[in-house]
PASEBA-1860 file (N, C-alpha, C; in nm, 3 decimals):
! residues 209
1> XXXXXXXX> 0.084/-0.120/0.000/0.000/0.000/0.000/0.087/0.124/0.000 ~ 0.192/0.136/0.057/0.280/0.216/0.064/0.361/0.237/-0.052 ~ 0.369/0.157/-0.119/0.416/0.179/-0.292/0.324/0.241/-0.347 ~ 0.178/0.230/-0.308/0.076/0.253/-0.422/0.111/0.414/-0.378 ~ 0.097/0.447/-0.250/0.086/0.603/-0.279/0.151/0.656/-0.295 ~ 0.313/0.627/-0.306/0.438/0.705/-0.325/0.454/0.689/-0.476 ~ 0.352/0.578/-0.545/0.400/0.590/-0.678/0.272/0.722/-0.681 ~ 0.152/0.696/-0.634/0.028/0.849/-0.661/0.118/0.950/-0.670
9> XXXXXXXX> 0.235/0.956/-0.546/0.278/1.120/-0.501/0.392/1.139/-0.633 ~ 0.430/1.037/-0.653/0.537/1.043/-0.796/0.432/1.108/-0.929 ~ 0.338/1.027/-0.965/0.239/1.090/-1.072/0.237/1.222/-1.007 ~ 0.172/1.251/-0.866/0.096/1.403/-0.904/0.262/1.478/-0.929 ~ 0.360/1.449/-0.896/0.468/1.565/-0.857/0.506/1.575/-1.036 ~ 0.503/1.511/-1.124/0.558/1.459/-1.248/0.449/1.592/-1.302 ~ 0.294/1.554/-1.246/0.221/1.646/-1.332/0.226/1.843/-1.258 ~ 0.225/1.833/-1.174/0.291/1.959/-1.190/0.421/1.998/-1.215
17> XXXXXXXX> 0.485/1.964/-1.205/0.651/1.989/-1.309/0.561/2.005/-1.459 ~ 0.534/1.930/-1.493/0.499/1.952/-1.652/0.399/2.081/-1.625 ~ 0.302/2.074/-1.544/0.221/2.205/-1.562/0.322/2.327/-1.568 ~ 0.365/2.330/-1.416/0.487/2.420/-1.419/0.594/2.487/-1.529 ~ 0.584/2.348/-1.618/0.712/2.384/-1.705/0.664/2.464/-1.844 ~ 0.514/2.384/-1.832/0.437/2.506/-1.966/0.423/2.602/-1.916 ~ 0.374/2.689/-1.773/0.319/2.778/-1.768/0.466/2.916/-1.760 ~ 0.588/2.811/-1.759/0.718/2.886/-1.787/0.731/2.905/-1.924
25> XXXXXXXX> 0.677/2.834/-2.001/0.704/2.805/-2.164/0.613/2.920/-2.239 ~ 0.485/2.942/-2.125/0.378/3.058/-2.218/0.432/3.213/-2.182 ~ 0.460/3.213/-2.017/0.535/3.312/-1.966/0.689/3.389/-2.085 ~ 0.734/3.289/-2.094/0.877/3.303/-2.149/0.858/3.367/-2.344 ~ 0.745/3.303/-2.348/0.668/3.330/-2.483/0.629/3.474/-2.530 ~ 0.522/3.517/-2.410/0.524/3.659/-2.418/0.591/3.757/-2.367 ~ 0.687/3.741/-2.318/0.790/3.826/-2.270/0.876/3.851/-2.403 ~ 0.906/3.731/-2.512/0.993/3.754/-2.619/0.898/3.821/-2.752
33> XXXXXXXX> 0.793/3.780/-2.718/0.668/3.830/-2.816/0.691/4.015/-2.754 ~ 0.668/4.044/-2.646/0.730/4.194/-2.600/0.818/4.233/-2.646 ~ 0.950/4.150/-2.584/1.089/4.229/-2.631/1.072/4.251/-2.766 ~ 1.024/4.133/-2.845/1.064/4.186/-3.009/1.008/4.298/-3.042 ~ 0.891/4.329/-3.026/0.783/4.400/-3.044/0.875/4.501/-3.009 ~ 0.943/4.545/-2.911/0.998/4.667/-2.845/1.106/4.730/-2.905 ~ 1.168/4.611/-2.992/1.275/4.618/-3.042/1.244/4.647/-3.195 ~ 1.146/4.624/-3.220/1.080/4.664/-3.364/1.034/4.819/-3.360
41> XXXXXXXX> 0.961/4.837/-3.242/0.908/4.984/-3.278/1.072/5.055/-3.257 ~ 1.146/5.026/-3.120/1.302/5.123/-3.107/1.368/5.122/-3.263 ~ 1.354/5.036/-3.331/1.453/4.982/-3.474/1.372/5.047/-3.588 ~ 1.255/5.130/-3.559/1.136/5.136/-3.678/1.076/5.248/-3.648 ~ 1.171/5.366/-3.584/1.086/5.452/-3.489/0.998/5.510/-3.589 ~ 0.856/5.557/-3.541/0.748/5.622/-3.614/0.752/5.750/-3.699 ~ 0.757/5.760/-3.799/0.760/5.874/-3.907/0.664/5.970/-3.873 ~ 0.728/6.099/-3.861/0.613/6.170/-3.845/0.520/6.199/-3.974
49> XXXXXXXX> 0.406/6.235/-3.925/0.310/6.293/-4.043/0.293/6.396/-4.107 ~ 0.402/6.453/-4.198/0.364/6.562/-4.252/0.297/6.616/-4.359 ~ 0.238/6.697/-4.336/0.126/6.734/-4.393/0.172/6.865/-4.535 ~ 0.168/6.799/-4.676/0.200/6.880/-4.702/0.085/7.029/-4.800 ~ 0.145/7.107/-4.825/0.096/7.221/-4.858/0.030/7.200/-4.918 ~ -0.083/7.246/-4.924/-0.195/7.234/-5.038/-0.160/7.271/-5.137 ~ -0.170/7.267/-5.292/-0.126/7.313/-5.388/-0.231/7.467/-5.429 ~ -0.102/7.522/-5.483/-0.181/7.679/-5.458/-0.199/7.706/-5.625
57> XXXXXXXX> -0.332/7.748/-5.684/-0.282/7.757/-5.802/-0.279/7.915/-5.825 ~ -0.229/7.932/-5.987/-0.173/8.042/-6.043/-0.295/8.146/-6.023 ~ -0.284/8.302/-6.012/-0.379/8.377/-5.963/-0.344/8.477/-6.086 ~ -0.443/8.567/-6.132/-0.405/8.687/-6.216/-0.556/8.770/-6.175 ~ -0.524/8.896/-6.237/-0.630/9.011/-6.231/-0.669/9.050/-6.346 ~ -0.842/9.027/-6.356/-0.868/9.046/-6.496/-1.008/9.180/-6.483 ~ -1.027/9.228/-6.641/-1.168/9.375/-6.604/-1.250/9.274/-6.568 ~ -1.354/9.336/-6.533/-1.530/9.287/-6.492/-1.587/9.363/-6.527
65> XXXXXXXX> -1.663/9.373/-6.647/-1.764/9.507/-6.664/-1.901/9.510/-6.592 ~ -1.963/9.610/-6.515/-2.061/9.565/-6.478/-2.195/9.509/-6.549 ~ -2.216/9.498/-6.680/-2.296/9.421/-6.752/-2.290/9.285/-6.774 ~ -2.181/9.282/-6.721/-2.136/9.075/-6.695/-2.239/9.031/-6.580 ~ -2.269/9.122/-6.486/-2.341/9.104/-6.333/-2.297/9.217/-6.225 ~ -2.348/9.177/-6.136/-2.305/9.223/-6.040/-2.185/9.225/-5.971 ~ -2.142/9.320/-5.946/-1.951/9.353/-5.850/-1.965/9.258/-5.699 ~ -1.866/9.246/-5.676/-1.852/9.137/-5.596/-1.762/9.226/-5.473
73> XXXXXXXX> -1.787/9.188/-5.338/-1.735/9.336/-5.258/-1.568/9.313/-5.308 ~ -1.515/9.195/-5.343/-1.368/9.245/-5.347/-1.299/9.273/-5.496 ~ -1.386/9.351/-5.544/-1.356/9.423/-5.641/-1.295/9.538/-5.651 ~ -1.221/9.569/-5.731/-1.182/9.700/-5.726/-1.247/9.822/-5.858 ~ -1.297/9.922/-5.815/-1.361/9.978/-5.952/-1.269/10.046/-5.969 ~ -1.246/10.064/-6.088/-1.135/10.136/-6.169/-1.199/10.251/-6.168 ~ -1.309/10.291/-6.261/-1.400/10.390/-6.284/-1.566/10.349/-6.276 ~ -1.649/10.409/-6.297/-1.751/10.402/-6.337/-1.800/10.260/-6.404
81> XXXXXXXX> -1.837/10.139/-6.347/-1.902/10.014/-6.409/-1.804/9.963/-6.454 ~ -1.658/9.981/-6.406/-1.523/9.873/-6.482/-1.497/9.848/-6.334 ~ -1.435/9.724/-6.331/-1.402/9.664/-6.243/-1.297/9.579/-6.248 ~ -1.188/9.561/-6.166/-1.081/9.469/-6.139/-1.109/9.339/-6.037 ~ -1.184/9.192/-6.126/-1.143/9.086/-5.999/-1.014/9.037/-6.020 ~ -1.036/8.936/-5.911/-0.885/8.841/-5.883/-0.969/8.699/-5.952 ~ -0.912/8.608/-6.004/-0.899/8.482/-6.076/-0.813/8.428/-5.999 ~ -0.846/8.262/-6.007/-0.771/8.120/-5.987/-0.803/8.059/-6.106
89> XXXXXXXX> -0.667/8.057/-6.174/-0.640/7.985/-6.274/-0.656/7.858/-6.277 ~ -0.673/7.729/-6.350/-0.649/7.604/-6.306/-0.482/7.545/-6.327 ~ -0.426/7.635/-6.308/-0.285/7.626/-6.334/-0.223/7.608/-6.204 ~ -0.132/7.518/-6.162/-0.072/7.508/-6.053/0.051/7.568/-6.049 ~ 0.072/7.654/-5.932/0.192/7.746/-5.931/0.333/7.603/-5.863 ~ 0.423/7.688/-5.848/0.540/7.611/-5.854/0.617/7.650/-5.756 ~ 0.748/7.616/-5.769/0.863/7.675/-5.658/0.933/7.785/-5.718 ~ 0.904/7.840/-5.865/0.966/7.918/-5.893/0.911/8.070/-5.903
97> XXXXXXXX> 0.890/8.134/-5.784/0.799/8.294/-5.834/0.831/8.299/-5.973 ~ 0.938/8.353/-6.041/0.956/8.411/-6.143/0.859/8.357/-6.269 ~ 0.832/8.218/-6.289/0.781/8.116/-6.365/0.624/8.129/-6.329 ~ 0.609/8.137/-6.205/0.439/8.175/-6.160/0.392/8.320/-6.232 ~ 0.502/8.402/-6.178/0.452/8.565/-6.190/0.464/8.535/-6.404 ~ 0.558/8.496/-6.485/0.517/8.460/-6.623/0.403/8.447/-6.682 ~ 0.361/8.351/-6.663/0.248/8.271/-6.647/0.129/8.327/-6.617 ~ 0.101/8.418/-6.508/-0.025/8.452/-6.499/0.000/8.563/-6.553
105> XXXXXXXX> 0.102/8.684/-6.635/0.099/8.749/-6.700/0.066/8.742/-6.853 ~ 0.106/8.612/-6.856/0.105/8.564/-6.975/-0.026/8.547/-7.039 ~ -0.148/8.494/-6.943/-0.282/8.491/-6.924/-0.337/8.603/-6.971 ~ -0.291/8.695/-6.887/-0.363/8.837/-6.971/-0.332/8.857/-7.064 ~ -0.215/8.862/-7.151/-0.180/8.939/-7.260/-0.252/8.812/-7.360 ~ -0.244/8.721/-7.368/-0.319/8.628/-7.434/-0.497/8.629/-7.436 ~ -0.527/8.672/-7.301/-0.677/8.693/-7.292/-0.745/8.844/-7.337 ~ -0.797/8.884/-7.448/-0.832/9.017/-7.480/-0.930/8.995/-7.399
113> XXXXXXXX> -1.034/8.931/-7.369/-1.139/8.980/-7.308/-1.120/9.003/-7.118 ~ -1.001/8.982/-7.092/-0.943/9.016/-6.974/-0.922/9.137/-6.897 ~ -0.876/9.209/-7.036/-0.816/9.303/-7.020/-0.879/9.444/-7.129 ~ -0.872/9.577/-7.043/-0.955/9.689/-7.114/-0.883/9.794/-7.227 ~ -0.712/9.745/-7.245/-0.592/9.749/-7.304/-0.611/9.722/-7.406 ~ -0.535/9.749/-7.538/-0.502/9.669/-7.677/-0.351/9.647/-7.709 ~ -0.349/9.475/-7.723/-0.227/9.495/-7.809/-0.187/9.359/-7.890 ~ -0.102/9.436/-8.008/-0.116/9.279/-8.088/0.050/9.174/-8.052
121> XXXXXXXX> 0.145/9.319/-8.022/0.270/9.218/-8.018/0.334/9.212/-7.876 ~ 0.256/9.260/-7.789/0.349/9.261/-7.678/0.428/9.128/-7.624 ~ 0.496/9.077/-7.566/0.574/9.001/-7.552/0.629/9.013/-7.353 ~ 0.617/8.942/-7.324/0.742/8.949/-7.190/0.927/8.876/-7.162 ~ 0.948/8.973/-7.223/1.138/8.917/-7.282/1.204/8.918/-7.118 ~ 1.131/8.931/-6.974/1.206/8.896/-6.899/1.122/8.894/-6.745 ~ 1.150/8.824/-6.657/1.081/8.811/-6.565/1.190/8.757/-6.426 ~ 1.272/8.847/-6.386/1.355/8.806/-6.208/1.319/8.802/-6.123
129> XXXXXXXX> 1.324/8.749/-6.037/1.300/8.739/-5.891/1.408/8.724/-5.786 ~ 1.441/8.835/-5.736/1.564/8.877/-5.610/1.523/8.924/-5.481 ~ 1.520/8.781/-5.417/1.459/8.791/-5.221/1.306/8.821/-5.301 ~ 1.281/8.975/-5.264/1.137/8.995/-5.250/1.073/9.086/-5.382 ~ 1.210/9.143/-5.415/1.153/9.222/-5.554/1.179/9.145/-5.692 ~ 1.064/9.208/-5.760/1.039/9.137/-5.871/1.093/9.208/-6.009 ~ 1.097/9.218/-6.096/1.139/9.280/-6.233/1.096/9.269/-6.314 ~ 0.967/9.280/-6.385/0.889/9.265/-6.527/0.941/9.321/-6.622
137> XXXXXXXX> 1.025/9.259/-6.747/1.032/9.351/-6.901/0.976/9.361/-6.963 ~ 0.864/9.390/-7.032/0.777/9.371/-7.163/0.815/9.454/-7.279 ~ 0.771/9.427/-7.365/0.850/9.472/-7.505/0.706/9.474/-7.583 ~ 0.670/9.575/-7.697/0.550/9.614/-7.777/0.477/9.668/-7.751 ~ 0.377/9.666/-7.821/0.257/9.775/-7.859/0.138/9.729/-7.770 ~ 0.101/9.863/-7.719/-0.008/9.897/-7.585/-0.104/10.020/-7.658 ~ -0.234/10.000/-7.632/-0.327/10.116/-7.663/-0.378/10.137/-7.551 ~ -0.381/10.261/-7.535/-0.462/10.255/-7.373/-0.535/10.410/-7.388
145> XXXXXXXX> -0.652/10.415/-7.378/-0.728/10.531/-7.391/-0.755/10.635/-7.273 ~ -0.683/10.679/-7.254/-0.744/10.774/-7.094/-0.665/10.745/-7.026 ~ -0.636/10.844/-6.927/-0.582/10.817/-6.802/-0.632/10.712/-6.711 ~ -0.758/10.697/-6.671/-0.864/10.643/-6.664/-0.826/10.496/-6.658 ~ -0.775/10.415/-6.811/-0.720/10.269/-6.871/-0.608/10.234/-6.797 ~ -0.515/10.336/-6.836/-0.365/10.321/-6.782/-0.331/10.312/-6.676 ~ -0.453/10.343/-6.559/-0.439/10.351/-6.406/-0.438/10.217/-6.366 ~ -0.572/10.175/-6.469/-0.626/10.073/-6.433/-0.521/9.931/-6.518
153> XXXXXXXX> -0.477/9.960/-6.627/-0.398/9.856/-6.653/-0.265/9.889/-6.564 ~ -0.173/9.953/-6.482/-0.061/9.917/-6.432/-0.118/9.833/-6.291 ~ -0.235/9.848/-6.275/-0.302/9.768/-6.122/-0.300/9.654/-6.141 ~ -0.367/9.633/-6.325/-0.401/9.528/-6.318/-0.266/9.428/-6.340 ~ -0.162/9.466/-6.379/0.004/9.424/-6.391/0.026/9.415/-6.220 ~ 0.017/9.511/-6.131/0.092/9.514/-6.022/0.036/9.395/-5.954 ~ -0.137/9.407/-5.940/-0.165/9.327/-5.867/-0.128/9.147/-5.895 ~ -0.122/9.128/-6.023/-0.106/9.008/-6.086/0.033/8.974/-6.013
161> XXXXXXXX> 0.159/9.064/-6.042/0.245/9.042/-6.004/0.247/9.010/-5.839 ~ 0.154/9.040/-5.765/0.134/9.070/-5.640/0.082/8.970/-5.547 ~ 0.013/8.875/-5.684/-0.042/8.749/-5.632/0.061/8.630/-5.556 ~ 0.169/8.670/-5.602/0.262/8.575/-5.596/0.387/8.609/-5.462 ~ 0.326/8.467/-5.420/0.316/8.512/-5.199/0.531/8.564/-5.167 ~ 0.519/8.653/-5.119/0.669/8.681/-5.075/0.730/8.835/-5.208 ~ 0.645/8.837/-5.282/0.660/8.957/-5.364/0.636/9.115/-5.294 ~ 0.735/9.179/-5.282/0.713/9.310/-5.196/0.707/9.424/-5.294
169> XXXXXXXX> 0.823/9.415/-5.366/0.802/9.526/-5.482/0.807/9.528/-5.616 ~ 0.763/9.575/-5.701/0.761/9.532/-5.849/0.781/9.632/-5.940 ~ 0.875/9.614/-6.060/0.910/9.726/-6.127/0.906/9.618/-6.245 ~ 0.789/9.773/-6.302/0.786/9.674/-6.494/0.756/9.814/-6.568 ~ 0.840/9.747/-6.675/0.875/9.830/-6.770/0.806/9.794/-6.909 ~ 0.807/9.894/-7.009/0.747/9.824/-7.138/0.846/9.926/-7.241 ~ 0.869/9.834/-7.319/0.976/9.898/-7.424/1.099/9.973/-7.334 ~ 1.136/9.961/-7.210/1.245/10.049/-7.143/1.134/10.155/-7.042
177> XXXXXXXX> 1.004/10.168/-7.061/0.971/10.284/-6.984/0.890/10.240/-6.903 ~ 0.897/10.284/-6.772/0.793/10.238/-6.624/0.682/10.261/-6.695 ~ 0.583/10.124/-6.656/0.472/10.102/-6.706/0.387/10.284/-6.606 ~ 0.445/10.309/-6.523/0.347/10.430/-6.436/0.380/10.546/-6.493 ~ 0.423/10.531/-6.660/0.438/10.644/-6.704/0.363/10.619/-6.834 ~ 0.294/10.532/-6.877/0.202/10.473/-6.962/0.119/10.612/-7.025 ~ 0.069/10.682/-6.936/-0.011/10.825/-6.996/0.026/10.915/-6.848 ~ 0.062/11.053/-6.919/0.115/11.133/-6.838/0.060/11.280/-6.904
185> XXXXXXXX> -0.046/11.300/-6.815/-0.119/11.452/-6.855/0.013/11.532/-6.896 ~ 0.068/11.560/-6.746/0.166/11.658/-6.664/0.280/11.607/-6.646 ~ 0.396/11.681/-6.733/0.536/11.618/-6.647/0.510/11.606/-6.466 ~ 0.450/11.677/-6.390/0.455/11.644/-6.310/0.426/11.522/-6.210 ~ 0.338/11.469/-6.320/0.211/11.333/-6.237/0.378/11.188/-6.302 ~ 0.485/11.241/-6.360/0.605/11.138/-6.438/0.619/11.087/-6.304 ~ 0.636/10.971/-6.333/0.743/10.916/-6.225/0.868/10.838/-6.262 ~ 0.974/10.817/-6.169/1.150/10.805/-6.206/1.089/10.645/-6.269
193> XXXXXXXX> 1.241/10.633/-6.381/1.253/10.528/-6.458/1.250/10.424/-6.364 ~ 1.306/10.400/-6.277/1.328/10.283/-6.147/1.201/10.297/-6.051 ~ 1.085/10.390/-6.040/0.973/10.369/-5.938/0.901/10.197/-5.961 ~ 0.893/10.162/-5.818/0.842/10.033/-5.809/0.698/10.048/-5.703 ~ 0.632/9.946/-5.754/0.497/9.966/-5.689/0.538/9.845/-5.587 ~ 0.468/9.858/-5.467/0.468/9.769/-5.364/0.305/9.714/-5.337 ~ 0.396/9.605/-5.240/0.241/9.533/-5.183/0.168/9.577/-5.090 ~ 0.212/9.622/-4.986/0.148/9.764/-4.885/0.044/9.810/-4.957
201> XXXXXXXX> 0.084/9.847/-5.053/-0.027/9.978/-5.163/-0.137/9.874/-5.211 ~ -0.158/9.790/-5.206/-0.250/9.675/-5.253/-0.292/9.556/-5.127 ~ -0.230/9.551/-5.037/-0.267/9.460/-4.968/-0.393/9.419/-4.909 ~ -0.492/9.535/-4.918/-0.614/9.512/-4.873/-0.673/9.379/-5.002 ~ -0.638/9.412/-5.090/-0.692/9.319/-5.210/-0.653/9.185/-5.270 ~ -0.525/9.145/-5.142/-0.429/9.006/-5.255/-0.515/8.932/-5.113 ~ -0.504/8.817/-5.167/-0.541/8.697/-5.079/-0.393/8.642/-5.026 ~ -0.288/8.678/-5.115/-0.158/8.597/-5.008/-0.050/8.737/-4.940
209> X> 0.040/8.690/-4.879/0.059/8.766/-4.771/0.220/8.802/-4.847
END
């Protein structure tokens, strides 16, 4: 009888060792299931999420006559029932101002019904961009009737140029002469070959900064 139960106490001791030895085997399991895991995110650290810029597209300034509709408050009236809006092109601007500010110039001189101006050859033979000022060349033929036109076409140049975010000052010329000398009652109303229009003087009206 004494065999029988020392062999019982042998079975039960056999079966907990084995219990024992799995519940070391599941233990030991997820501890390495951890470490790896730990060692995967330290080895894999998380990328941040950056978010990038929305794409901004190309902007220019074109007339609005008021027989098209109604003025829109961020209009600018030139005179009497003419009007200057702002446009979004479906053109996507770029990293290069100089290539943006092209481009949406380019828009107007291509668009007659844009613009309250005439011309058949004008051309833009140059377009820089240095830090914050800009440099427009244009070259050809401009009709512009009134003081009145000419006010309103160097706005509609400045502001275009103006669209384009980090632009502070702008000097454009046509054939060699400051576009702000386009029609000049009075030597006095002349202004110097080098006068540049800024963004200050317009800022109530650009959408970028």
């Amino acid at each position: 009888m004494n065999k029988a139960i020392n062999d019982d106490r042998y079975i039960t001791m056999i079966l907990r060792l084995t219990a024992f030895a799995l519940i070391l085997l599941v233990v030991a399991g997820c501890n390495f299931q951890q470490l790896s895991r730990f060692h995967e995110e330290d080895s894999n650290p998380p990328i941040a999420d950056i978010t990038q810029e929305a794409a901004r597209s190309i902007s220019y300034w074109r007339y609005f006559w008021l027989e098209s509709g109604l003025p829109e408050d961020d209009m600018i009236e030139v005179f009497p029932m003419v009007y200057l809006e702002r446009v979004e092109s479906d053109l996507v601007a770029n990293a290069d101002a100089a290539e943006n500010i092209q481009i949406a110039l380019q828009i107007i001189i291509d668009t007659p019904e844009d613009r309250i101006w005439e011309t058949e050859t004008m051309t833009i033979d140059d377009v820089r961009v240095e830090g914050s000022a800009a440099t427009i060349v244009l070259n050809g033929d401009i009709m512009v009737f009134g003081g009145g036109v000419a006010l309103g076409t160097e706005m509609q140049f400045a502001l275009t140029v103006f669209e384009e975010p980090g632009i502070e000052t702008a000097l454009i010329t046509l054939n060699g002469q400051n576009i702000a000398n386009l029609v000049v009652d009075h030597p006095s109303q002349s202004q110097p070959d080098d006068f540049v229009y800024r963004r200050e003087t317009f800022a109530e009206y650009l959408s970028s900064p």
